[in-house]
C-alpha positions in Angstrom: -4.7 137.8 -99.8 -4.8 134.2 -99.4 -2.8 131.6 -97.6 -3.4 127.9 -98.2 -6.3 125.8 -96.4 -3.6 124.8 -93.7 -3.4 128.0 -92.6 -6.0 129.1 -90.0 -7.0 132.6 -87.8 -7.7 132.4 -84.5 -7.2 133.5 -81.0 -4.7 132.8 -78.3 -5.3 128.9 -77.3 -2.8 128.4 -74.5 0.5 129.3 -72.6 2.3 127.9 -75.4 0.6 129.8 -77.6 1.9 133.3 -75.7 5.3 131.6 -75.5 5.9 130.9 -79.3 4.5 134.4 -80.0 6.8 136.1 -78.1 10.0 134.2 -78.7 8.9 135.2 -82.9 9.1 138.6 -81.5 12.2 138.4 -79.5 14.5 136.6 -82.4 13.7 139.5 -84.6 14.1 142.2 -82.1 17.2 143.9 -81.7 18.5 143.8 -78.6 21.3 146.6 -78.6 18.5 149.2 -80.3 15.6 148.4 -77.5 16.4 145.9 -74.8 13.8 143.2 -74.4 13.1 140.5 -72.0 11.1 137.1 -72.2 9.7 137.4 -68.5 8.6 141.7 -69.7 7.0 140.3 -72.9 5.1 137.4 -71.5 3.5 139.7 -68.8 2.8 142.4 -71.3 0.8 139.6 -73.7 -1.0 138.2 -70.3 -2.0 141.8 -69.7 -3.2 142.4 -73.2 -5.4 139.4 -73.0 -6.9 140.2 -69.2 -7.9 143.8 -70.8 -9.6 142.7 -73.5 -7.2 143.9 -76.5 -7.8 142.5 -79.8 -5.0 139.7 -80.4 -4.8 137.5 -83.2 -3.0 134.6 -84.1 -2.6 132.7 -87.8 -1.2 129.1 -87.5 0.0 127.1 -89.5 -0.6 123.2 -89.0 -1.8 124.4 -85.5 1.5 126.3 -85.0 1.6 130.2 -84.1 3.6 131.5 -87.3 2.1 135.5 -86.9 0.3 137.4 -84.4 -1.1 141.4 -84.0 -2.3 142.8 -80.7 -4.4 146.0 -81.0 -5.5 148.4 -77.9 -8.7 151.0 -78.3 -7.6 154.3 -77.5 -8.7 157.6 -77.9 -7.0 160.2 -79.9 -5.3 162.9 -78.1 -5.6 165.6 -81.0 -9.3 164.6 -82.3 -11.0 162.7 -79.2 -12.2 160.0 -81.8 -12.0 156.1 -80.7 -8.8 153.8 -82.8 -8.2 151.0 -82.9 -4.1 150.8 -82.5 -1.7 147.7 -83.3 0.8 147.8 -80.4 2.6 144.8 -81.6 3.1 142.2 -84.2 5.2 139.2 -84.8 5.8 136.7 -87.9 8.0 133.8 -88.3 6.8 134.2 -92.4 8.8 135.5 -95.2 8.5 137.0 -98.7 4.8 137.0 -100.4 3.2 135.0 -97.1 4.6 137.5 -94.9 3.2 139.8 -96.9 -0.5 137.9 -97.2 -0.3 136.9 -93.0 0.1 141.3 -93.1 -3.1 141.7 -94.6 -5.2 138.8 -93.4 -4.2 140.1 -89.7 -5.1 143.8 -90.6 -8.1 142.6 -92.4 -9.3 141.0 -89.2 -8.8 143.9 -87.1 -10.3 146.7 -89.7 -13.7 143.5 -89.1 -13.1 144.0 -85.5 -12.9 147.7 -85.4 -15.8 147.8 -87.8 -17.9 145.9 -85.4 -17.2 147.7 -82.5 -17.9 151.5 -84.4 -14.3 152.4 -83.8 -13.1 155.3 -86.4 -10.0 154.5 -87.5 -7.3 152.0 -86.9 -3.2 152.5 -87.1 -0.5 150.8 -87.6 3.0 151.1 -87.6 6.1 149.9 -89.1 9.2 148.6 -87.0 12.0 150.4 -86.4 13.9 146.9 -88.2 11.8 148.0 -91.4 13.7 150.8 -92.9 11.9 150.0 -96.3 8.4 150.4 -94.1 7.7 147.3 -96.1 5.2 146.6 -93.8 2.7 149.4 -93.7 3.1 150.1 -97.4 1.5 146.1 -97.7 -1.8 147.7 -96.5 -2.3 150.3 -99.2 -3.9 147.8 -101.6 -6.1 147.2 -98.8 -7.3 151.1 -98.7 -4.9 151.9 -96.0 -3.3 155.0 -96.2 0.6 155.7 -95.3 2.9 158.2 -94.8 6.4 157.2 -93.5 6.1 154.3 -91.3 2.6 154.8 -90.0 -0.6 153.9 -91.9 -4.3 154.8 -91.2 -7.4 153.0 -91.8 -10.9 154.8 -92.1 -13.3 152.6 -91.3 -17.5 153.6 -92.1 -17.7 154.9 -88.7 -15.2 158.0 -89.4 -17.0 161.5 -89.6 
């Protein structure tokens, strides 16, 4: 898991920030499956960052090129606390897709760690038939079935 030095982690900066990350997110949605909107996603991203949800960017010469917002939740079927990734977004490809995955999902198992959360999720898209993405995790200690993957952090009884 390692991207070169001129890739850094951080969190949202600015507008422009919000904007690049949700135009990633609309050019690789599908708009025919689930209909999205640039006005919807921008007020859903100022939202995530008024309530406090974890949201991470990397960038890549100081340009957003992958981002993961998270929401704390409490599970319906065993009342304990998660940590779950509502959306992500990469402009990457290939192995630093793959690495931008991990370093993103490493930063949120830190988070959830920090805050004594139990367990974080994550899911695959519905574009990622393979569920490339969650099965990138499993070196990490993740474990997945399907297209979701779950994360046990040292707070889990």
């Amino acid at each position: 898991m390692h991207l070169d030095q001129e890739y850094a982690i951080s969190k949202i900066k600015s507008h422009q920030d919000i904007e690049e990350c949700v135009y990633m997110h609309l050019n690789q949605n599908d708009p025919s499956f689930i209909s999205a909107t640039f006005s919807a996603a921008m007020a859903s991203m100022y939202s995530s960052l008024r309530s406090g949800s974890f949201v991470r960017v990397i960038r890549y010469r100081n340009k957003p090129v992958a981002w993961i917002v998270a929401e704390i939740a409490v599970s319906r079927w065993s009342g304990l606390r998660t940590l779950n990734q509502v959306c992500f977004g990469s402009s990457l490809t290939g192995a630093e897709a793959i690495c931008a995955i991990q370093l993103l999902h490493q930063e949120l198992v830190n988070y959830a760690e920090k805050i004594k959360i139990q367990h974080v999720t994550s899911a695959s898209s519905f574009v990622d038939t393979k569920n490339v993405f969650v099965r990138a995790l499993i070196p990490m200690g993740w474990k997945v079935k399907g297209y979701m993957a779950i994360y046990f952090t040292s707070h889990h009884k």
